[in-house]
MIVO-830862 format. One record per residue (C-alpha): y, x, z. Coordinates in steps of 0.001 Angstrom, whole numbers, padded with zeros to 6 digits. Layout:
N
yy xx zz
Y X Z
...
//
This chain:
107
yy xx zz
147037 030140 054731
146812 031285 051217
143496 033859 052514
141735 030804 053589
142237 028119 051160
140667 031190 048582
137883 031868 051033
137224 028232 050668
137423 028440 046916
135024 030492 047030
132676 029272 049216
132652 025972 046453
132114 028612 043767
128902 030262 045691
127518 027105 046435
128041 025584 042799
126507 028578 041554
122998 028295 043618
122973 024982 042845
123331 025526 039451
120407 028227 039762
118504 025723 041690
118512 023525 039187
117921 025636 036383
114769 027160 037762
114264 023871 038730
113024 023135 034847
111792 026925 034462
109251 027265 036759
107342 024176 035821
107569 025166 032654
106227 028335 033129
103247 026953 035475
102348 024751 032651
102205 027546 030264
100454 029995 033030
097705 027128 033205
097366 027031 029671
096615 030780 029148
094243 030686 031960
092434 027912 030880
091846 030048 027494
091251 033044 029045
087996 034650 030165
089174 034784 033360
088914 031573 034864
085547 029712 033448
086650 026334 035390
089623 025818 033899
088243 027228 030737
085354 024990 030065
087897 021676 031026
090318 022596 028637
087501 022788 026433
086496 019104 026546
090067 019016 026077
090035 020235 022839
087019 018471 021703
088795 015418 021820
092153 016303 021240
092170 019305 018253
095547 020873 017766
095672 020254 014047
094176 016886 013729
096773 014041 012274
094539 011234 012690
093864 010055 015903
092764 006439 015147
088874 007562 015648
089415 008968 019303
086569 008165 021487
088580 006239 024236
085882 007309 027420
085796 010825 026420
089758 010887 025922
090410 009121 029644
087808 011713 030388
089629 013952 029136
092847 013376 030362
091129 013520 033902
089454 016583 033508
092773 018367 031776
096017 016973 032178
095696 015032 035157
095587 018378 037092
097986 020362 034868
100646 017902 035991
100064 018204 039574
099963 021874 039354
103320 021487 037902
104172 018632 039947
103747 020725 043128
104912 023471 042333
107906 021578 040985
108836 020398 044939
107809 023920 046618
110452 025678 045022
113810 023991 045355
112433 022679 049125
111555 026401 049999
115066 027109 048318
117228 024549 050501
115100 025306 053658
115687 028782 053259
119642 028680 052748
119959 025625 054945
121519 023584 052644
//
């Protein structure tokens, strides 16, 4: 009696745990997509990404404090051209993992 009520213990333990790891990759890996997309839109690597993040940039530099002169077509352009697809980069890859995760262990 005492055997299984521990087996079951344990069982709630295991399955705590993955869902505990489930959930904290859950906010790592989109985090890491979004900073993987980053460094390959500034790298030499990938010239699409590259020259998007660019316009980015134009519009949007990382130091400025005043953004009350924005051009508001190139910065919805912008926001197409960049962020738009950063977010559903993340955004997918954000429901592939834990779905791949609970398919996988049939939870």
């Amino acid at each position: 009696m005492l055997y299984n009520n521990l087996i079951e213990i344990l069982e709630v333990i295991a399955l705590g745990s993955l869902y505990f790891l489930v959930a904290t990759l859950s906010i790592v890996i989109p985090e890491l997509t979004r900073d993987t997309y980053h460094y390959l839109s500034h790298s030499r690597k990938c010239k699409f990404l590259r020259k998007l993040h660019g316009n980015h940039h134009q519009i949007i530099k990382p130091r400025a404090k005043d953004f009350s002169n924005l051009d508001l077509e190139k910065y919805i352009s912008s926001q197409w051209q960049n962020d738009i697809p950063e977010n559903f980069v993340m955004l997918v890859i954000s429901f592939l993992f834990p779905t791949l995760v609970f398919v996988l262990f049939n939870l």
